[in-house]
N, C-alpha and C positions, 0 to 999 in steps of 0.2 A: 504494500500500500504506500503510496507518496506519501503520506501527511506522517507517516514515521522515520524518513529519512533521515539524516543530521542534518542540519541544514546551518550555516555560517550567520552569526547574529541572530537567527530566530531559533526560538525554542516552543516546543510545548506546555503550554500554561492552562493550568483548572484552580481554581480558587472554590471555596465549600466554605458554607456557614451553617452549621449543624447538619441535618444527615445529606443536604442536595446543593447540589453545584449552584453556585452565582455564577459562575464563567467558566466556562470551555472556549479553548481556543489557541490561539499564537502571540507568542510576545518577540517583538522585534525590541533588537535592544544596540547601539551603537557607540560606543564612545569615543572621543579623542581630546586626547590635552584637557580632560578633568572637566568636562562637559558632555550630556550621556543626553540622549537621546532615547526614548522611548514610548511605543506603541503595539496598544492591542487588537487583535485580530478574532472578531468574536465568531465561531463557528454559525451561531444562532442569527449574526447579523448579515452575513454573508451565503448561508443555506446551507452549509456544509463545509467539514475538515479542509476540502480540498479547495475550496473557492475560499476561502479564508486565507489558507497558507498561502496562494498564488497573489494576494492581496500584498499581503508581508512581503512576500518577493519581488511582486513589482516597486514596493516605496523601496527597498532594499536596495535594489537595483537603482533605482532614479538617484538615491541619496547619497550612493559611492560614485555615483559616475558626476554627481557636484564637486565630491571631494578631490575625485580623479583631476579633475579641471584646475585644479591648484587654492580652491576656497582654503583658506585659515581661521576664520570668525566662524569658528564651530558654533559660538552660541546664539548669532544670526542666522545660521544655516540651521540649526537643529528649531528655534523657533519661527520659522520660517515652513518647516515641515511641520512643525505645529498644527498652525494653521491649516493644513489642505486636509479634506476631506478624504477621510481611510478605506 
């Protein structure tokens, strides 16, 4: 199954508050120079493990290839990705 591969930056994330899940789903997690970047990927928001993770993967993707570009103001880059809709 895809949604269990290792994946770089994103992990699988369930959070539980007594016997039933609050969230299933993906955490994208990046950081540089002490500035951390972070976003959830809810299965339930997206209809499934798999459209979820592929969610995570495209901001993943969009958000290295900013960094690839030579950005340094991680914390204008990271809130900047903030902002866009997940």
């Amino acid at each position: 199954m895809t949604s269990m591969m290792k994946e770089k930056y994103i992990t699988r994330y369930e959070a539980s508050k007594g016997t039933s899940y609050t969230f299933v789903g993906w955490r994208l997690c990046v950081t540089r120079k002490g500035e951390r970047f972070v976003r959830y990927f809810s299965d339930l928001h997206y209809g499934d493990s798999d459209k979820a993770l592929q969610a995570a993967r495209n901001m993943r993707e969009a958000l290295l290839m900013r960094i690839a570009e030579g950005v340094t103001d991680y914390k204008s880059l990271f809130n900047e990705f903030r902002r866009l809709e997940g």
